[in-house]
C-alpha positions in Angstrom: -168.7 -78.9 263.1 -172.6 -80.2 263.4 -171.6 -83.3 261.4 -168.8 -84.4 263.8 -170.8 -83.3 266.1 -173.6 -86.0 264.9 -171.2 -88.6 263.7 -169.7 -88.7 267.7 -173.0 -89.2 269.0 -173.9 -91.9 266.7 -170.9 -93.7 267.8 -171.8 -93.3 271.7 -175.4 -94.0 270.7 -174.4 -97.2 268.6 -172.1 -98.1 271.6 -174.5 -97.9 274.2 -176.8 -99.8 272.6 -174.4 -103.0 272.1 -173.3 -102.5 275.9 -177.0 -102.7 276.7 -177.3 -106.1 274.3 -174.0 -107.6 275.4 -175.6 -107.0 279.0 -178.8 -109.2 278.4 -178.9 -112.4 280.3 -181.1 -115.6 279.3 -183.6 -116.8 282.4 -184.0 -119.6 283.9 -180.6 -121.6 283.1 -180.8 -122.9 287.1 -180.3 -126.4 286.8 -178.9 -126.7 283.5 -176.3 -129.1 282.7 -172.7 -128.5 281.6 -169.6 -130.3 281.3 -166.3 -128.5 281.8 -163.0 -130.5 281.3 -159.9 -130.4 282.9 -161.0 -129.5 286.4 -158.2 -130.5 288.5 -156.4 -127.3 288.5 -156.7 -123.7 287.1 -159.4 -122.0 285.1 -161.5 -125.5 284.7 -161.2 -125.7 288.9 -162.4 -122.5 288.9 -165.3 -122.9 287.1 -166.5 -125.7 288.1 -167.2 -124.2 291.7 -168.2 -121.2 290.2 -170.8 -122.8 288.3 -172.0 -124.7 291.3 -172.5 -121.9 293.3 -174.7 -120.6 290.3 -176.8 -123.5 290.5 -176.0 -125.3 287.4 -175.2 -129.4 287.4 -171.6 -129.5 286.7 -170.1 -132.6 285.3 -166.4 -131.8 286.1 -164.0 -134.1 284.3 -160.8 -134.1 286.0 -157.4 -136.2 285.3 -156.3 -137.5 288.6 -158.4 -138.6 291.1 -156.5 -136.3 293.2 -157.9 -133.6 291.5 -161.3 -135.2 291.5 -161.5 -135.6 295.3 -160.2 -132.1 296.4 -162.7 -130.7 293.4 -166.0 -132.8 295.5 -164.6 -131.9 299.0 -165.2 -128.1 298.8 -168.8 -128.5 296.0 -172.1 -128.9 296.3 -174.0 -132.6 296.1 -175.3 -132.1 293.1 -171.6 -131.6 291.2 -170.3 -134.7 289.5 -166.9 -135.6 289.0 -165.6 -137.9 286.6 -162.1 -139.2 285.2 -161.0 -138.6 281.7 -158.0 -138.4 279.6 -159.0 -136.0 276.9 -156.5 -138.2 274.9 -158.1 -141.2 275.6 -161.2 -141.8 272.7 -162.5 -144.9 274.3 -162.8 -142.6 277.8 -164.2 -139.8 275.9 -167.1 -142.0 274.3 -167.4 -143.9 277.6 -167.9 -140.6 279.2 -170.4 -138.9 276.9 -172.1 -142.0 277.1 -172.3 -141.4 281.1 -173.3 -138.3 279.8 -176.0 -138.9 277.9 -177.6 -141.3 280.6 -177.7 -138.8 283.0 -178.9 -135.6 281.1 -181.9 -137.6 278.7 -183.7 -135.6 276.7 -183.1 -132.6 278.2 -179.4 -132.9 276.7 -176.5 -130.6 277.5 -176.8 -126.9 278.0 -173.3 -126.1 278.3 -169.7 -127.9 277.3 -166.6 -126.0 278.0 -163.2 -127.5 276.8 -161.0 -126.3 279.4 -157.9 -128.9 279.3 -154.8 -128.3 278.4 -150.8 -128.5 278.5 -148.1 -125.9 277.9 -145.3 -128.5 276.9 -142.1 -127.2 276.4 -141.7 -123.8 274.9 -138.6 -124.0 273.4 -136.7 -123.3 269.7 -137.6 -125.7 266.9 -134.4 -127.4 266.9 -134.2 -128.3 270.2 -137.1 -130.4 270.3 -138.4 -134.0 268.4 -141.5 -135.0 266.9 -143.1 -136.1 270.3 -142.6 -133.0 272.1 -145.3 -131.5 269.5 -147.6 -134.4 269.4 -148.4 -134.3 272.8 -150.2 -131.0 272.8 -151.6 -131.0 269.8 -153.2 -134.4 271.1 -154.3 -132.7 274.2 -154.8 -129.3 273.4 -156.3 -129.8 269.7 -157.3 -133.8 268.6 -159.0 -133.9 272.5 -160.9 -130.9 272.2 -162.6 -132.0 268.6 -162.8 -135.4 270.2 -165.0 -134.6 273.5 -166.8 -131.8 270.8 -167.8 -134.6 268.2 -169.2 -137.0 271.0 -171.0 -134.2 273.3 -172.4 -132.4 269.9 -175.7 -134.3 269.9 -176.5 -133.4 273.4 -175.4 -130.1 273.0 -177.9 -129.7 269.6 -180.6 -131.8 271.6 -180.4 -128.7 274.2 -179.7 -125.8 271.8 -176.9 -124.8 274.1 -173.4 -123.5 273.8 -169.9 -124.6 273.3 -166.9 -122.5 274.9 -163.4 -123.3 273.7 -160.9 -121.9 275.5 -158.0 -121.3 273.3 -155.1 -118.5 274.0 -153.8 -115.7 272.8 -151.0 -117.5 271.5 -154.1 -119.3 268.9 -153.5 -115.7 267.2 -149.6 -114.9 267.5 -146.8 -117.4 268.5 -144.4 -115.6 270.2 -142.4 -119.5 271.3 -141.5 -122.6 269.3 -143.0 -126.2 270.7 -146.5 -127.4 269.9 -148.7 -125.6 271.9 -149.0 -122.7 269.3 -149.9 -125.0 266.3 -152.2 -126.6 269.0 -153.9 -123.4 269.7 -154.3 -122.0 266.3 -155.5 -125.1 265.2 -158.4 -124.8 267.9 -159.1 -121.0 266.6 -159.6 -122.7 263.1 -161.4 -125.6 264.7 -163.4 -123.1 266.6 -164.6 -120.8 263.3 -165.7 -123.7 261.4 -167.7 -125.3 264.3 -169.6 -121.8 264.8 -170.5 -121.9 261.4 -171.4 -125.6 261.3 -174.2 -125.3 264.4 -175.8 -121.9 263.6 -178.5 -123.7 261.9 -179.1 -125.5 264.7 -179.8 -122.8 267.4 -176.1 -123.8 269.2 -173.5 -120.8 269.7 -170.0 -121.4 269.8 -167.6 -119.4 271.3 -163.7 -118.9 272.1 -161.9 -117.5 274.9 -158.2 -116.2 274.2 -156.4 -115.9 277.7 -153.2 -114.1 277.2 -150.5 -114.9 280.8 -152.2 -116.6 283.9 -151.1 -118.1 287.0 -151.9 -121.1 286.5 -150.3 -124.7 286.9 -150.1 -124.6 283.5 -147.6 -121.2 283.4 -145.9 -122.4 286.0 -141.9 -121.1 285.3 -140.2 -123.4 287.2 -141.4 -126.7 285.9 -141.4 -125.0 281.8 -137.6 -124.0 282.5 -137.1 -127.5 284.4 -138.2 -129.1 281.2 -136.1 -127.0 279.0 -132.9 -127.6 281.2 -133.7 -131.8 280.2 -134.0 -130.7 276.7 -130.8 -128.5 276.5 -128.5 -131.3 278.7 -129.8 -133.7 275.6 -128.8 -131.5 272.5 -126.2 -132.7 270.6 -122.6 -130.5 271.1 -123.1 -129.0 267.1 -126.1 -127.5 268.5 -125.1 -126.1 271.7 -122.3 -124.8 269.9 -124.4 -122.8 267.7 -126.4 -121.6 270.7 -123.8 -120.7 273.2 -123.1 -122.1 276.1 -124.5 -119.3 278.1 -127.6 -119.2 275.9 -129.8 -121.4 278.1 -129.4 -119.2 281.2 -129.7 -115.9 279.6 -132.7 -116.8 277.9 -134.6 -117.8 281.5 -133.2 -114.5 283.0 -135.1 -112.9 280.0 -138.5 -115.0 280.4 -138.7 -114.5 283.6 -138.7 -110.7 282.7 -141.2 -111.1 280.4 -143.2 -113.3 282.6 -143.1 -110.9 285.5 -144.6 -107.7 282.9 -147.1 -110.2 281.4 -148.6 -112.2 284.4 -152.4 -112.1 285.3 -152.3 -113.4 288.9 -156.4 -113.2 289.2 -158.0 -116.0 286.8 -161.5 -114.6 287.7 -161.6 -112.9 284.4 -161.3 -115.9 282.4 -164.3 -117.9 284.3 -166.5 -114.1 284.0 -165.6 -114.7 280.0 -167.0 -118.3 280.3 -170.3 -117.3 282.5 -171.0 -114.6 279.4 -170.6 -117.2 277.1 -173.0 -119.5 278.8 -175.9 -117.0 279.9 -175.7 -114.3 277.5 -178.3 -113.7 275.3 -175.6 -112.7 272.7 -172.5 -114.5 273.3 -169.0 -113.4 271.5 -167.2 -115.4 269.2 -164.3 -114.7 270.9 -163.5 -113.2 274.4 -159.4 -112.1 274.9 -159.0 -111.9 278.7 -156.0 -110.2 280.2 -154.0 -107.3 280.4 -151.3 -108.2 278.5 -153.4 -110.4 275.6 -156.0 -106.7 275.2 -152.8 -104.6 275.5 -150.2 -105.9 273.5 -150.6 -109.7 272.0 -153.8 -108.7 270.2 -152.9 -105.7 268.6 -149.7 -107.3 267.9 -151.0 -110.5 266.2 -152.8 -107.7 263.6 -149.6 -105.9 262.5 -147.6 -106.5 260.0 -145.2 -110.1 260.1 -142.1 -107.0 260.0 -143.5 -105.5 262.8 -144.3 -108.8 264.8 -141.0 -110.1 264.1 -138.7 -107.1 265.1 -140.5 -106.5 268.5 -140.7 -110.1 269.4 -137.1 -111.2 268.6 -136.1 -108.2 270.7 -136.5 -110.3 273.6 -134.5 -113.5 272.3 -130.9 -114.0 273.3 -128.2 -113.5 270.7 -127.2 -117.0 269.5 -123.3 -117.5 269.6 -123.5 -118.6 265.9 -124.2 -114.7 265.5 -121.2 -114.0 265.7 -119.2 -116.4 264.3 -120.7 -114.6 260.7 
């Protein structure tokens, strides 16, 4: 009895004590530069005011100058916006250049890689070559891309890099590209920790499971999907069902509806950690549904994974044609 006695207060006592270093903050950050990319929308809009407010000098890079303008109108002064197509490498080495100029020798305290797209989440055969190679690009080749050219200023500064990946980097639950974008970043992200440890830089990576974002918006996922299904050829409708297509969004939007974060506040709390702890995480999962159920799922057994996830897939007509 004594030694389960002792053995549960080790455990509290080795849990408070990480609580109490996960809870220690770096001083004096005010004024420190970081750039956060894709700012126009979502958890990167977030942030960048958030930051603001804190007193750091954002560089927010947004895609539209849309986004851009709205971004200035409700920030400080001292917030800077810029255009860049994370796809773009000429823009991404003009930028850094910008960068550079503007931060000296100080370098870069902070770089978050925030942008990203969804594309459509649909089976395998449904979809061509460029419906994957436009996440990846995006989600994956953009992110190394700004990394490589901000990594000097970042080692100059001995500062951090966030990568926000997803909790679909550890279990794809869809076909399309964004899964083999975002478990390519979770790779990308592992070595790159590794790589800069030597040189006083931390790396870390937030896994957001569901969000309301523009990103996750239903109606323009299922609005792509409907030009992809009008475009299969008859062979593969056939083997689908004709009622397939709507049956499937009925069930989605189920899902959607238990999975959905509505407050992205979380994520950019994840991101301030990683920036101003004293002992950042390598990785942060950040909602309900990704703590809940996508994590542990993604660490059980492919039999297990499989048979719960294909639960909530419609029954192809070609079933039953066996």
């Amino acid at each position: 009895m004594l030694f389960y006695a002792l053995l549960f207060l080790g455990i509290i006592s080795l849990w408070w004590r990480w609580r109490a270093r996960d809870r220690m903050k770096i001083t004096n950050l005010t004024g420190k530069y970081i750039f956060i990319t894709g700012c126009d929308t979502g958890f990167g809009n977030m942030a960048a005011k958030f930051f603001d407010k804190k007193g750091f000098r954002v560089f927010a890079s947004c895609l539209t100058e849309t986004g851009a303008k709205e971004l200035k109108a409700v920030t400080s002064k001292q917030l800077q916006t810029v255009l860049l197509d994370v796809r773009d490498s000429d823009s991404v080495k003009k930028v850094a250049a910008w960068v550079k100029a503007e931060v000296q020798s100080e370098g870069l305290w902070g770089l978050v890689n925030n942008a990203g797209i969804m594309g459509p989440p649909a089976p395998t055969d449904w979809l061509d070559i460029e419906h994957f190679r436009e996440p990846i690009e995006v989600n994956l080749i953009g992110l190394i891309n700004v990394t490589i050219n901000m990594l000097p200023l970042i080692k100059t500064a001995k500062g951090r890099i966030v990568n926000v990946s997803s909790i679909g980097g550890r279990l794809a639950f869809s076909g399309g590209g964004y899964f083999p974008s975002k478990f390519g970043v979770e790779g990308f992200n592992d070595s790159l920790r590794r790589d800069m440890k030597a040189f006083g830089v931390k790396v870390c990576c937030i896994q957001p499971g569901l969000f309301k974002t523009a990103l996750t918006n239903p109606a323009k996922i299922m609005k792509e999907k409907e030009v992809i299904w009008s475009r299969l050829p008859v062979d593969i409708k056939k083997q689908y069902g004709e009622e397939y297509f709507q049956k499937d969004a009925e069930k989605k939007e189920k899902l959607s509806k238990m999975c959905l974060n509505k407050d992205v506040s979380p994520v950019v709390q994840c991101m301030e950690h990683a920036l101003t702890s004293l002992h950042p995480r390598a990785h942060y999962v950040v909602g309900k549904d990704a703590k809940l159920f996508w994590n542990p799922l993604s660490r059980m057994p492919a039999v297990i994974q499989d048979f719960l996830l294909l639960r909530n897939r419609v029954e192809l007509a070609a079933s039953h044609a066996k």
